[in-house]
TORPA-4810 file (N, C-alpha, C, O; in nm, 3 decimals):
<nodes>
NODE_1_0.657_10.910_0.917_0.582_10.937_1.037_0.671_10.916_1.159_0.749_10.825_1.188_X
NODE_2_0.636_11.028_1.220_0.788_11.037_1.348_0.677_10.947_1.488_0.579_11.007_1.533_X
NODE_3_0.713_10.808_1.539_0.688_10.788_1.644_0.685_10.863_1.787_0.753_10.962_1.817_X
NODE_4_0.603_10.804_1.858_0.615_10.935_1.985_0.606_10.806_2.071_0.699_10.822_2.149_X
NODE_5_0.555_10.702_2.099_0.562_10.584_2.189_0.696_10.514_2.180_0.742_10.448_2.087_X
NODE_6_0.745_10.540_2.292_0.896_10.448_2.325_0.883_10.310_2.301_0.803_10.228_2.345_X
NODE_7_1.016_10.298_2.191_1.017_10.160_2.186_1.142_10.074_2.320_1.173_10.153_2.409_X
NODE_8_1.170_10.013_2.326_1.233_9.938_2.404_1.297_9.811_2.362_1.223_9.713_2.371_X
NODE_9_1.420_9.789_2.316_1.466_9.726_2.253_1.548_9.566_2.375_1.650_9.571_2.444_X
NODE_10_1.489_9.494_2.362_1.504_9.390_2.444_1.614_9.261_2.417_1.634_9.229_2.300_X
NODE_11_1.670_9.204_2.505_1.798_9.113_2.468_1.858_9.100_2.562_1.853_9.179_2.656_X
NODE_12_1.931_8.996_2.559_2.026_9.008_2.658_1.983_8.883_2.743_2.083_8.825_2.786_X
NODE_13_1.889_8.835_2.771_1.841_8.741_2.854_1.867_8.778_3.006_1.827_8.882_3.060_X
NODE_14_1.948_8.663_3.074_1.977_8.676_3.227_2.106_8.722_3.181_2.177_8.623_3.201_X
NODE_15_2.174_8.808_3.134_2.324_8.816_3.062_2.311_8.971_3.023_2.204_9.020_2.987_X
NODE_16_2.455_9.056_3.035_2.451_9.188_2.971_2.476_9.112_2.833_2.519_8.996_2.837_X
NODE_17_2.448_9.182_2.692_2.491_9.158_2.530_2.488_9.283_2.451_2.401_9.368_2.436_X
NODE_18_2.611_9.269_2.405_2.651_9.389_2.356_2.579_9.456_2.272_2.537_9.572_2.269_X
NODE_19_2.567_9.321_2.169_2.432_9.329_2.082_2.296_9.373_2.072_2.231_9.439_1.991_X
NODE_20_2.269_9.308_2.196_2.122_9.423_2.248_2.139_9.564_2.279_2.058_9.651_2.245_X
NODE_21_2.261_9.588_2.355_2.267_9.746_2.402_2.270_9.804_2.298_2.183_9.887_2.273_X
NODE_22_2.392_9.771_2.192_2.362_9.876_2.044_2.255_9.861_2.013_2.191_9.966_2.025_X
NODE_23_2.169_9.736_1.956_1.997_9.767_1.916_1.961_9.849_1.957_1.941_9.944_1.881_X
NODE_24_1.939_9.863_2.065_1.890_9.963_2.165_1.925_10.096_2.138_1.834_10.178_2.129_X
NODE_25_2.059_10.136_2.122_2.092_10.287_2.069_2.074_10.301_1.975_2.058_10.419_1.944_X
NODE_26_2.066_10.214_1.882_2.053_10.223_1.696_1.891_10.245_1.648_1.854_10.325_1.563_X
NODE_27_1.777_10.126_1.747_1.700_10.116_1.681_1.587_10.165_1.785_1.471_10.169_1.743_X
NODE_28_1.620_10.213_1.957_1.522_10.231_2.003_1.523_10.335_2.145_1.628_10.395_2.169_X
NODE_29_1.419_10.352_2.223_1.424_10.439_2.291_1.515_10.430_2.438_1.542_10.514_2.524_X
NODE_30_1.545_10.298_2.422_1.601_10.243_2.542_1.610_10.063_2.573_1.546_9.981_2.506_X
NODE_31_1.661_10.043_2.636_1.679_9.886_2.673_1.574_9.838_2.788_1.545_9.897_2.893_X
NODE_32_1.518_9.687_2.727_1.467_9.636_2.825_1.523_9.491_2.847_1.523_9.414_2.751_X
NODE_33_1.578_9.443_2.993_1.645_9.324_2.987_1.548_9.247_3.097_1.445_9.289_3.149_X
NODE_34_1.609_9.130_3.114_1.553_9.006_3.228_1.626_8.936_3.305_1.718_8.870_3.257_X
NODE_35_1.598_8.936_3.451_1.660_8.905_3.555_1.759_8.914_3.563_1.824_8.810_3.558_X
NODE_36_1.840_9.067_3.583_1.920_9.051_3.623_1.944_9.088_3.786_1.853_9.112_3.865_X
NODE_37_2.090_9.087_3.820_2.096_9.164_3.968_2.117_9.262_3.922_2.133_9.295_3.805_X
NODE_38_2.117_9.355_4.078_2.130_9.474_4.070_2.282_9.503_4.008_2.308_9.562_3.903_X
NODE_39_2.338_9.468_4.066_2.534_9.493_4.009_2.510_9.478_3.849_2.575_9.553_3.776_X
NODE_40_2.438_9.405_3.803_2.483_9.373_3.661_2.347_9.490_3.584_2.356_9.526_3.466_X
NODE_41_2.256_9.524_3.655_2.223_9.628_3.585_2.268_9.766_3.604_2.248_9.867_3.536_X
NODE_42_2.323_9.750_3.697_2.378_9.884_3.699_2.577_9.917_3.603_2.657_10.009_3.586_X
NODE_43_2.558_9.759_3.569_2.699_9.776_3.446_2.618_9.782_3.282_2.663_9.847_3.188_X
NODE_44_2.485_9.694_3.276_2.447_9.733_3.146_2.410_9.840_3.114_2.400_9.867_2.994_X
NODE_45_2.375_9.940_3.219_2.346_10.108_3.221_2.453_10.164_3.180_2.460_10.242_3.086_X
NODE_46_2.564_10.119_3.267_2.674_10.206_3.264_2.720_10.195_3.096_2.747_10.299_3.035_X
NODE_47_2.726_10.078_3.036_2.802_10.035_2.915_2.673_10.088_2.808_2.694_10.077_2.687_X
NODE_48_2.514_10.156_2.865_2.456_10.172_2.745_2.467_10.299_2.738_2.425_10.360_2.640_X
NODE_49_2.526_10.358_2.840_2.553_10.562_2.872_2.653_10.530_2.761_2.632_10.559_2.643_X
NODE_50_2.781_10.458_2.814_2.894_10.446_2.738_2.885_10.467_2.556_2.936_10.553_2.484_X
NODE_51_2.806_10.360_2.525_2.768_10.346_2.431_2.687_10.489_2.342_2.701_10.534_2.228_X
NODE_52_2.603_10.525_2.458_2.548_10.661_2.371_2.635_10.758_2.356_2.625_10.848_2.273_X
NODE_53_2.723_10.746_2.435_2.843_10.920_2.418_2.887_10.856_2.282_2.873_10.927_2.182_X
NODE_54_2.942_10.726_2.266_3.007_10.718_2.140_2.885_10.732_1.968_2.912_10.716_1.849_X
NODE_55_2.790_10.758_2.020_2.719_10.734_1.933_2.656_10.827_1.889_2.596_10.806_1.783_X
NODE_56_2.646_10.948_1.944_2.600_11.095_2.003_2.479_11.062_2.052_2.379_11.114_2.003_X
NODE_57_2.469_10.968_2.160_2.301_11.020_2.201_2.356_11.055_2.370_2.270_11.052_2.458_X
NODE_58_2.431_11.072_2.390_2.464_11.070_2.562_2.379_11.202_2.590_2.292_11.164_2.668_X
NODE_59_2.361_11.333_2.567_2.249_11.386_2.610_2.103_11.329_2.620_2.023_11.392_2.688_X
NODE_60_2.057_11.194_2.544_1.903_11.196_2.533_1.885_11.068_2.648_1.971_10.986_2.682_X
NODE_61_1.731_11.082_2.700_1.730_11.014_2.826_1.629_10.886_2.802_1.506_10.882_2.800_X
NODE_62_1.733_10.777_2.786_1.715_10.638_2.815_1.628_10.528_2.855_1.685_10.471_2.947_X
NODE_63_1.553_10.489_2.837_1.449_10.402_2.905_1.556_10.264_2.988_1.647_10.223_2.915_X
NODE_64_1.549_10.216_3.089_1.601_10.116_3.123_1.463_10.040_3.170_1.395_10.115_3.241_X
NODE_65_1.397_9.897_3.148_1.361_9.820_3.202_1.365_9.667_3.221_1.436_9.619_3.133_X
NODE_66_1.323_9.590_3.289_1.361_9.496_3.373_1.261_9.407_3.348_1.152_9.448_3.387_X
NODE_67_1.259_9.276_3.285_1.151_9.162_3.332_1.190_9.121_3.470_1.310_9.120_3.498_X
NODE_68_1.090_9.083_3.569_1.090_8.993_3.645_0.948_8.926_3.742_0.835_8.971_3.762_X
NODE_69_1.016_8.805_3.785_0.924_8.720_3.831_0.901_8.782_3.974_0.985_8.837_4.046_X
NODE_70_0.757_8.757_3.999_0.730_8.827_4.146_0.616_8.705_4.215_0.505_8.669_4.177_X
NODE_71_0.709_8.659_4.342_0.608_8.565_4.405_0.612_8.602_4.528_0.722_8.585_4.580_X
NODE_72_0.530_8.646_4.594_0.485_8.710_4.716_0.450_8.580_4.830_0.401_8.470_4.806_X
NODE_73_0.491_8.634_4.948_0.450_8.548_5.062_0.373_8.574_5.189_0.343_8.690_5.165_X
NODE_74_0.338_8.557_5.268_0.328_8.607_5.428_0.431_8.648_5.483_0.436_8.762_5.529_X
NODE_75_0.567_8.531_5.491_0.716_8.557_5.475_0.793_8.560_5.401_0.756_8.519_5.291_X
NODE_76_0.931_8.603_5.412_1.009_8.566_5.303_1.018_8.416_5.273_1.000_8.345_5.174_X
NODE_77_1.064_8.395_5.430_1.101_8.234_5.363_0.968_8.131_5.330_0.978_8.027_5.265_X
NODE_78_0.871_8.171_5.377_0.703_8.114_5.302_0.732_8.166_5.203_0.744_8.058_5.146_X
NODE_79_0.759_8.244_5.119_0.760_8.287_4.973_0.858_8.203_4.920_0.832_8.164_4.807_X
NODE_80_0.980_8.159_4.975_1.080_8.106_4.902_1.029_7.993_4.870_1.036_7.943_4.758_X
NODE_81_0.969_7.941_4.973_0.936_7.756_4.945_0.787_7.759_4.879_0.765_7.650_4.824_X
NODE_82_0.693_7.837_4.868_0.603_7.840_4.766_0.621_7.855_4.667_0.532_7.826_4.587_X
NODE_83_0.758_7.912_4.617_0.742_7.937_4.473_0.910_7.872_4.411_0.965_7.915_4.309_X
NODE_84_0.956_7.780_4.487_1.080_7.740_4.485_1.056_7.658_4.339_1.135_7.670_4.245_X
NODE_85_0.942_7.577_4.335_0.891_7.446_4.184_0.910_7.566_4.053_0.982_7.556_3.953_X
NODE_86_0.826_7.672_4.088_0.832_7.792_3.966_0.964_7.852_3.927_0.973_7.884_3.808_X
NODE_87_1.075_7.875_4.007_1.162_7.924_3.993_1.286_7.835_3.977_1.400_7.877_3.956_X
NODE_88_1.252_7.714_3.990_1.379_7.614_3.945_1.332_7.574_3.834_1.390_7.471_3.801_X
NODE_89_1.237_7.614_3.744_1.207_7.597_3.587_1.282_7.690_3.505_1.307_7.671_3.386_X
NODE_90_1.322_7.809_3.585_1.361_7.893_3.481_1.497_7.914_3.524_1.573_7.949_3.434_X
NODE_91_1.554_7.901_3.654_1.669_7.898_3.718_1.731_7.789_3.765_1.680_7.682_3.801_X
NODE_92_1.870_7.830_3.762_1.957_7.656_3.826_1.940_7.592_3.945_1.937_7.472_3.973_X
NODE_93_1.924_7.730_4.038_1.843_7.700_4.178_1.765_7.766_4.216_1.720_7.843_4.132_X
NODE_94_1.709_7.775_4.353_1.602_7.825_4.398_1.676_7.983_4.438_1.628_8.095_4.424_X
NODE_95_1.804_7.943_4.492_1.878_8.075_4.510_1.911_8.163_4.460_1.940_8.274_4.504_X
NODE_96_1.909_8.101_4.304_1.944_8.197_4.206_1.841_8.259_4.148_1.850_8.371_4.099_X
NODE_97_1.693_8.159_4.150_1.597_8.252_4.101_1.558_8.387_4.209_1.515_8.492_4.162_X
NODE_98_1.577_8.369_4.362_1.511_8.442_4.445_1.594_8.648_4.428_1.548_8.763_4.434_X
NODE_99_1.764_8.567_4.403_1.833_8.627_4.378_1.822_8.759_4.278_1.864_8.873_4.299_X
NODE_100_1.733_8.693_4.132_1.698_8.750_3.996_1.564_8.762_3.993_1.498_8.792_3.894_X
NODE_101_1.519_8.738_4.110_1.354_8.767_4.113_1.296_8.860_4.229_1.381_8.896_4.310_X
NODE_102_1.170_8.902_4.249_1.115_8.965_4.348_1.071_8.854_4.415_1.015_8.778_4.336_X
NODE_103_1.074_8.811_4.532_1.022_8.698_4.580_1.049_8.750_4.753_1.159_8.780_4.800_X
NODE_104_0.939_8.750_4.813_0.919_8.786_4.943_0.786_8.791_4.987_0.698_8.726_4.931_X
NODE_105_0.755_8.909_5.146_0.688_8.994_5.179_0.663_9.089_5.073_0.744_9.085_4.980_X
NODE_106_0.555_9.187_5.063_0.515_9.276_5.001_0.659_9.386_5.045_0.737_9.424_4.958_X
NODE_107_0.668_9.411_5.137_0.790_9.493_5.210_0.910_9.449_5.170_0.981_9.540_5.126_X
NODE_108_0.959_9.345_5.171_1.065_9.293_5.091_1.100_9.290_4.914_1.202_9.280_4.847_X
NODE_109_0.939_9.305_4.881_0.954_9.338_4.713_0.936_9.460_4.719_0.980_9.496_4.610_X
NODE_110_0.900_9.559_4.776_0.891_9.674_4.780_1.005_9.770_4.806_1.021_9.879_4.751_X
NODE_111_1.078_9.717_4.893_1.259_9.739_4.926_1.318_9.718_4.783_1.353_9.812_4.713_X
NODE_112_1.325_9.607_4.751_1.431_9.591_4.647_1.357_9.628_4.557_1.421_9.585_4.460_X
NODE_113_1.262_9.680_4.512_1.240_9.779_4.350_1.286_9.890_4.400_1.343_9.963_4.318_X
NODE_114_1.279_9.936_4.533_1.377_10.102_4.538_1.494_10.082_4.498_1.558_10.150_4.418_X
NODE_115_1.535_9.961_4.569_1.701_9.980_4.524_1.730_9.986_4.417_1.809_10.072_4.377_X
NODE_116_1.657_9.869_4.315_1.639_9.887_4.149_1.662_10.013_4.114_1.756_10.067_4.057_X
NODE_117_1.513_10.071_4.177_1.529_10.240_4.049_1.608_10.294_4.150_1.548_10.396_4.182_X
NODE_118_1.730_10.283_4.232_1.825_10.350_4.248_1.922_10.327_4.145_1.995_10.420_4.112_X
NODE_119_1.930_10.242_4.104_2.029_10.178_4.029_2.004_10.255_3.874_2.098_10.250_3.794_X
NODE_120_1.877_10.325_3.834_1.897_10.374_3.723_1.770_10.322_3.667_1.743_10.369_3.556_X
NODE_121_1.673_10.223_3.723_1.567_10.149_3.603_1.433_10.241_3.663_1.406_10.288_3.774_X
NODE_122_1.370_10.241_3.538_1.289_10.298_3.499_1.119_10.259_3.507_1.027_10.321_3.559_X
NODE_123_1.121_10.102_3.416_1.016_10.061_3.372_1.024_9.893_3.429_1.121_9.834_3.383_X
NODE_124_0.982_9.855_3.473_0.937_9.707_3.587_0.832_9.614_3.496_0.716_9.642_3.465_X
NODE_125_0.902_9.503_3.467_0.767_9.431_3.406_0.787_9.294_3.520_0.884_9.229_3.559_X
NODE_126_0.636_9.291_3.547_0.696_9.150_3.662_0.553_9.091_3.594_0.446_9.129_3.547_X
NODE_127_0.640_8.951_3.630_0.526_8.819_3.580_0.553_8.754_3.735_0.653_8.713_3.793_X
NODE_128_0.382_8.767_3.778_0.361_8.739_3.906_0.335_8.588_3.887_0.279_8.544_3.787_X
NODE_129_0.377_8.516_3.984_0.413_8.337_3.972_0.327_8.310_4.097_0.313_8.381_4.197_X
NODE_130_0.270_8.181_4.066_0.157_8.109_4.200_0.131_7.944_4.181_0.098_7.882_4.080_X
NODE_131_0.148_7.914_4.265_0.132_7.756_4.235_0.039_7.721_4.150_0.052_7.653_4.048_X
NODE_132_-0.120_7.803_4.226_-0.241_7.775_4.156_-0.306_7.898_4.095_-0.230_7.982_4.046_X
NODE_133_-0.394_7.911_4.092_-0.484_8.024_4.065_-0.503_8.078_4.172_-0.492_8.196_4.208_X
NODE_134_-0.539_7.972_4.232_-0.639_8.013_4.378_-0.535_8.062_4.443_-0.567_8.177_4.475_X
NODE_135_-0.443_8.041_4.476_-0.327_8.091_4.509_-0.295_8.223_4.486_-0.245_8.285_4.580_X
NODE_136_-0.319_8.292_4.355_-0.283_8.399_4.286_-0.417_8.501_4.353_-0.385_8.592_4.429_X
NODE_137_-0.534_8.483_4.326_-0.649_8.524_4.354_-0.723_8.451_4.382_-0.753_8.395_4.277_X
NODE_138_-0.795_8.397_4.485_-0.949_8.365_4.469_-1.005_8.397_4.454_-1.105_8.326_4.450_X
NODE_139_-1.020_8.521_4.429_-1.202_8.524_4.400_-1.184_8.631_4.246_-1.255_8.724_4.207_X
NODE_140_-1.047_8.564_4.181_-1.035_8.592_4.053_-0.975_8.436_3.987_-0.892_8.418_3.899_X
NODE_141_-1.051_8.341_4.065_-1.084_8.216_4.014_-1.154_8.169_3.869_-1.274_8.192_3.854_X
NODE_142_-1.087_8.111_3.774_-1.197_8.105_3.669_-1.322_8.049_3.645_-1.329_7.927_3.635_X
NODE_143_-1.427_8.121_3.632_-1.557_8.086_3.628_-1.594_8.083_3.477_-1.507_8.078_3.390_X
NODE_144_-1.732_8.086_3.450_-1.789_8.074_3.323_-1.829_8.212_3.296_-1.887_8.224_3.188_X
NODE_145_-1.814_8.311_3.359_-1.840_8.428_3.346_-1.725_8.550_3.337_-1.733_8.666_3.297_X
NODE_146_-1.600_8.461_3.400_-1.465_8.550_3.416_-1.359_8.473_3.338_-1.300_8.381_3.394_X
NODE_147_-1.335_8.502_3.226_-1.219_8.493_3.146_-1.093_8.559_3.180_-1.079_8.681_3.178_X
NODE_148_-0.981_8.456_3.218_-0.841_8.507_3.298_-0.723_8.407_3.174_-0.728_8.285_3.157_X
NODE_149_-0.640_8.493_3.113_-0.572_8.432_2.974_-0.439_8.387_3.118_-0.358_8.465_3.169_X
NODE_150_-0.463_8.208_3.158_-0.366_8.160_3.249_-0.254_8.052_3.118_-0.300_7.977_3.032_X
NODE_151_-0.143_8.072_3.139_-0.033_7.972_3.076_0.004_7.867_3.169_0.065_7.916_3.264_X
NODE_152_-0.009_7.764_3.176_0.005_7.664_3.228_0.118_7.572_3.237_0.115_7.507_3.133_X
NODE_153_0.240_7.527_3.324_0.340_7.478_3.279_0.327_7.353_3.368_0.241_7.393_3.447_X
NODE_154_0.357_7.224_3.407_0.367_7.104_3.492_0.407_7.175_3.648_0.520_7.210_3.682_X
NODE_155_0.315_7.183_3.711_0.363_7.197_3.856_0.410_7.352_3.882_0.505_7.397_3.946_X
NODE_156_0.283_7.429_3.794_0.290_7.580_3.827_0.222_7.639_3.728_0.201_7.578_3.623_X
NODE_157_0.157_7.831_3.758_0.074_7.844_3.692_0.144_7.992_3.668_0.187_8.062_3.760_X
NODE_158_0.149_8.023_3.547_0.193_8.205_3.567_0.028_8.267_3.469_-0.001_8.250_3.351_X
NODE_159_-0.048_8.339_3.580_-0.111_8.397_3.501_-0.102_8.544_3.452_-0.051_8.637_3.513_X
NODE_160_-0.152_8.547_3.351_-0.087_8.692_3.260_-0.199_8.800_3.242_-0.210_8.847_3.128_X
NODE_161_-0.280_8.844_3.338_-0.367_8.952_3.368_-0.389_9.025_3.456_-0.424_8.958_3.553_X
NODE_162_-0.388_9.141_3.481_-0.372_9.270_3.604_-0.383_9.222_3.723_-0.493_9.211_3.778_X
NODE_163_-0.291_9.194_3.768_-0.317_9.169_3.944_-0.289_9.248_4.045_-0.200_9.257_4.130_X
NODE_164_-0.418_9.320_4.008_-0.436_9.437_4.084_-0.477_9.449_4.266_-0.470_9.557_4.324_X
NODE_165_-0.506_9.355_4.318_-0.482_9.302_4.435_-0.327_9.311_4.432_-0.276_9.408_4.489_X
NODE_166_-0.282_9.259_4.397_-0.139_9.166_4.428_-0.043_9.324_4.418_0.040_9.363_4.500_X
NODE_167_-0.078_9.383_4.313_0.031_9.507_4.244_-0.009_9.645_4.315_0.053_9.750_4.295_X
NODE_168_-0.160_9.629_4.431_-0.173_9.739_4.480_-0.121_9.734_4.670_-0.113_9.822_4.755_X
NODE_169_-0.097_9.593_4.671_-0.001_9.573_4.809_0.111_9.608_4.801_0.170_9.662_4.894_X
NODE_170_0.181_9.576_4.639_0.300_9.634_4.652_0.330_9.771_4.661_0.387_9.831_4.753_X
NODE_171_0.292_9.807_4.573_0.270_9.983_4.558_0.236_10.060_4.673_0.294_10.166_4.699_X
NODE_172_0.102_9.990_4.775_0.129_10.049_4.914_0.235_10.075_5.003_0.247_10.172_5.078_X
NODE_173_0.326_9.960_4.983_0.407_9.972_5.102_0.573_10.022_5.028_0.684_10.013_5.082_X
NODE_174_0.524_10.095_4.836_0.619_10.182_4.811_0.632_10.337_4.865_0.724_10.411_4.901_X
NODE_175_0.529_10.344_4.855_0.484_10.504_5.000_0.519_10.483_5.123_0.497_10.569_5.209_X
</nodes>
């Protein structure tokens, strides 16, 4: 049975790996990596083109996508220091997460995903980060009537369901 849904072969972490890029040509429709910068995705592109000429797929067209964290502010720098506790869990500093993350104004995350899909990417997965809930949404607060699947870590909350508020500010100010 011939698949028709792209798979996306993932690896690599915050790091290009060679290993993942071949998966990726061997076993799937394209690569999906996490946090990187722009410079370094635009070398794991380059090295997975590379990779397909040697492999014969350099005519067929590629999926590139991207995990990342997205914490929105009023300002930038209100965004930096709201979500500075969330992003030094997964990063060495706050600089480096802001660096490998969407973290701003709606206008400021909205800028740098153009530059992204200038760079060649395709497909965007962002895990939107909030101190609290209430933070994230209020009035997509959990009640006894609204089930919201939240992961919980010490001193931050990433919840993992459509934030469609949050993802339709951004998208506005991509027009």
């Amino acid at each position: 049975m011939l698949l028709r849904l792209p798979i996306l072969i993932g690896g690599g972490g915050r790091g290009l790996s060679p290993r993942a890029l071949r998966q990726a040509l061997e076993l799937g429709n394209g690569w999906i990596t996490a946090y990187l910068t722009e410079s370094e995705l635009e070398q794991g592109i380059r090295q997975m083109h590379e990779g397909a000429r040697s492999v014969g797929r350099g005519n067929e067209k590629l999926i590139v996508g991207l995990e990342m964290f997205v914490g929105m502010g009023s300002s930038d720098s209100q965004a930096v220091t709201t979500h500075s506790t969330s992003l030094t869990k997964t990063f060495v500093s706050v600089q480096e997460g802001v660096k490998r993350s969407l973290v701003g104004t709606t206008k400021t995350i909205a800028d740098k995903i153009e530059s992204y899909e200038k760079t060649g990417l395709d497909y965007l997965e962002s895990k939107f980060i909030y101190s609290t809930i209430e933070d994230f949404a209020p009035s997509h607060a959990p009640t006894p009537s609204r089930n919201l699947a939240i992961r919980s870590a010490p001193n931050s909350t990433t919840v993992t369901t459509s934030a469609t508020t949050s993802v339709a500010r951004i998208l506005r100010s991509l027009r």
